[in-house]
N, C-alpha and C positions, 0 to 999 in steps of 0.2 A: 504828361508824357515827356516835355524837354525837360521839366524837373528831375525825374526820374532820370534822364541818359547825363546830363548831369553833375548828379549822386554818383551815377556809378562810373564816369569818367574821375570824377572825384580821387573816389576809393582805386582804382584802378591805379593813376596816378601815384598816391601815399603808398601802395604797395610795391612800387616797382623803386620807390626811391628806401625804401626800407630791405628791399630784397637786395638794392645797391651797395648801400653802407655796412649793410651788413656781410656780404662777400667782399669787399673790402678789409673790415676788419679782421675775418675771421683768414684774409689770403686765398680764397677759392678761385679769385680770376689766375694765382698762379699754378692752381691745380688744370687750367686750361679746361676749366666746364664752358660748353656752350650757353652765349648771351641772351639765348630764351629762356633756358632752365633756370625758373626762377627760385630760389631760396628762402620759402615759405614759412613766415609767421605761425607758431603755433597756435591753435583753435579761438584761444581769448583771445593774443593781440589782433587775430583777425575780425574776431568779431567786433573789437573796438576799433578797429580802423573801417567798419562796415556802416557807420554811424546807422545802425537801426535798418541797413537795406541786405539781411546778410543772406538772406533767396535771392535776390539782386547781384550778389558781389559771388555769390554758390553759380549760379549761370553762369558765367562771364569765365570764370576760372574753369568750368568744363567744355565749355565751347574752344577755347584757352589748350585744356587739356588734349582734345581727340584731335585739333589740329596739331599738335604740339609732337603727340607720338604715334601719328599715321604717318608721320615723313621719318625718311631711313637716314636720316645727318645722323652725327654724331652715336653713332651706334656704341660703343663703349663707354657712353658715358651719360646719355639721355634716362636710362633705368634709375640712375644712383637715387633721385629724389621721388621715386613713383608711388612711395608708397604713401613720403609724406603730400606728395599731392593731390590723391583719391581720398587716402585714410585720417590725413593728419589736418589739410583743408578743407577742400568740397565737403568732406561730410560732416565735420564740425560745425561749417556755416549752417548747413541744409541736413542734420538728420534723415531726414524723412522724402529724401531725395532716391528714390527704391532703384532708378535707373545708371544712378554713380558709380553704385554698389556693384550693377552687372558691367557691366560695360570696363569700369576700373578691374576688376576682380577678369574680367575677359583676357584686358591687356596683360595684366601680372601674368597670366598662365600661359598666354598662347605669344604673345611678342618680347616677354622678360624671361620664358621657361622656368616663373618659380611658384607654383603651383599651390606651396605651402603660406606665399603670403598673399595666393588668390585668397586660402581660405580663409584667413584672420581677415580679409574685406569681409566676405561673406559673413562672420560669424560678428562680425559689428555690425552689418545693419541686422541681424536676426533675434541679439540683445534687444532692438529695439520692437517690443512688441507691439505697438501704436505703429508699424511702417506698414503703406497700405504694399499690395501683395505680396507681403513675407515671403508666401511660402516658395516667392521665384527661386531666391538666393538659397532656400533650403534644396531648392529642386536642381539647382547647377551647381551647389556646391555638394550635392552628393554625386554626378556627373566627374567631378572636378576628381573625387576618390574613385570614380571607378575606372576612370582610363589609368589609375595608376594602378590598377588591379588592390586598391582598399578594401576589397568589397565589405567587410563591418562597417569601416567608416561610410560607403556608399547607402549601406542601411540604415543604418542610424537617421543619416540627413532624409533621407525621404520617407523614413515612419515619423519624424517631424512636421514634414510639410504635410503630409497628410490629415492630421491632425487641427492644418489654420486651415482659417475661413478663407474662404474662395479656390481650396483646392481641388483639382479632378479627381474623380474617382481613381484613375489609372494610375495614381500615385499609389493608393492602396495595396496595388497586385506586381509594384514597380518593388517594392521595399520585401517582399516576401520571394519575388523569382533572383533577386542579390544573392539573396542567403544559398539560394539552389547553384546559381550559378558559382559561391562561393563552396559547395559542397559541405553547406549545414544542412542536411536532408532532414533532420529531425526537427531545426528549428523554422527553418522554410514550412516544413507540412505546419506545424504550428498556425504559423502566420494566415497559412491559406484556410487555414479550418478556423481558425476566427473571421477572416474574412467570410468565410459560411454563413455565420451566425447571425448576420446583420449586412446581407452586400446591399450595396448602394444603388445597383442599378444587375439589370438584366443580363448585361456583358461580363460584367463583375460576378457573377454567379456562376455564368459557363467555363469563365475562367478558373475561378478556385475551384472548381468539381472537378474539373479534369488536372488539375496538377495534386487536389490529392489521391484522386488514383495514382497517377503515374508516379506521385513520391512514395507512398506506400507500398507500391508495387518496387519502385525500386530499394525502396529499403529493404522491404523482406527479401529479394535476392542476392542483396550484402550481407545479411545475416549470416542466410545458409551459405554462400561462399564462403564465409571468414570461418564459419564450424566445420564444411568440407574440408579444407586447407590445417584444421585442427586437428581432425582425425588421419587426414595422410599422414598428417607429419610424427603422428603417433605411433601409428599401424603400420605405414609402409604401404595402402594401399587404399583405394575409393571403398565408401561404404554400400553394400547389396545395393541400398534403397535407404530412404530420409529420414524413415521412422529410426537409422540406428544411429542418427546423428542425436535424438531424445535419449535412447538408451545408455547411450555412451555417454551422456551428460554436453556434449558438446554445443547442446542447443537446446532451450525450454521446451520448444514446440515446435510443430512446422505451421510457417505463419498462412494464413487465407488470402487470397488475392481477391483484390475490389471485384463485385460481382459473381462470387463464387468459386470463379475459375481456379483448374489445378494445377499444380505445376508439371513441367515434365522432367526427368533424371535420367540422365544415361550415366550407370555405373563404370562403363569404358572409360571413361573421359572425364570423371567428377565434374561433368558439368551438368548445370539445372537451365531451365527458361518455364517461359511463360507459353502458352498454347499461342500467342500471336508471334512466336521468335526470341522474343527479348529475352536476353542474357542479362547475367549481374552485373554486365555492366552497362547495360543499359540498349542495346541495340536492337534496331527494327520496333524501338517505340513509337 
């Protein structure tokens, strides 16, 4: 154990005199950076200055880290090296360090507001397919796109994690209500009707049955909307009844609602619903 502390006082040491000479050379102390923020070695020379301890030397610099930028000093200027700190040190040392990943990738987003070089964390430890619980960083890095209202990008990353070992089920039915929420009604029912095909669990079943109703149903009511809205704008006026929206060419067919049920049409009003209220646009679903 005092071997070990050490080593890594050691390595500690040779880094901070390398972080020295090198703002030095380079003039950063006239840039007026703060004397914490240190000016990190790229991935090899730290690993050669890690003599063989570089999990050892990956500790020390994130312990390093979270104290480093939980304090509000230097706020204009504590961000400049963050990225090479999480992406360009800690996880060179440590790979497979799945917690850098989150936690670094936290900071970039929520105390640097730059969201996009959350995701380049995220999407390096996800590269790495040997990192155990991948599919965290796929699960917060599709978060990361959806508060930016991404929502593809938010899909994308969680039909990903769904896909690695150890992830929930809820991921499944996470990646297919994106697309709804993103107003892909054709590719969401998709998603939930495969999820049909093979659900995971019990919950996961009541779930996709009832959203492809409710997407189904809502799409057939966009149909015939967008063919009402077709024929006013032709005629000048609502059609009798829905069968003349077929005649008219404005619409294949009048679609069936899940479970039978019929639509209702008031020709006053070109407007249609469902026997339970809902409208084409969705209301009293």
């Amino acid at each position: 154990m005092l071997r070990r502390l050490l080593v890594a006082a050691t390595i500690v040491a040779l880094l901070f005199a390398v972080a020295h000479a090198r703002m030095r050379l380079e003039g950063l102390e006239r840039q007026r950076l703060p004397a914490e923020l240190l000016y990190l070695p790229e991935g090899p020379y730290l690993r050669a200055l890690a003599l063989g301890h570089e999990e050892t030397l990956a500790d020390l610099l994130y312990i390093w880290a979270i104290q480093y930028y939980s304090s509000y000093r230097d706020a204009e200027t504590r961000f400049r090296y963050l990225e090479q700190v999480f992406g360009g040190a800690i996880t060179e040392l440590d790979p497979w360090y799945t917690e850098v990943y989150l936690v670094g990738a936290l900071v970039m987003s929520l105390e640097a507001r730059d969201p996009t070089m959350a995701l380049r964390l995220y999407d390096k430890g996800l590269a790495r397919e040997d990192l155990p619980d991948r599919w965290k960083l796929a699960y917060w890095a599709g978060w990361e796109c959806y508060m930016a209202r991404r929502y593809d990008c938010a899909r994308d990353y969680w039909a990903r994690a769904r896909e690695m070992p150890g992830a929930p089920a809820q991921l499944m039915r996470l990646a297919a209500a994106t697309l709804a929420k993103a107003g892909d009604l054709e590719r969401a029912l998709a998603e939930y009707r495969r999820l049909l095909e093979n659900p995971p669990d019990e919950r996961t079943r009541l779930v996709a049955e009832h959203w492809v109703q409710r997407l189904e149903q809502e799409i057939a009511l966009s149909a015939i909307e967008r063919a009402l809205e077709a024929y006013r704008e032709r005629t000048g006026r609502c059609p009798r009844r829905l069968g003349d929206l077929v005649r008219a060419g404005d619409l294949e067919r009048i679609p069936s609602l899940p479970g039978g049920g019929r639509l209702l049409y008031d020709p006053a009003t070109c407007r249609v619903r469902t026997p339970s209220g809902a409208s084409f646009e969705g209301d009293g679903s």
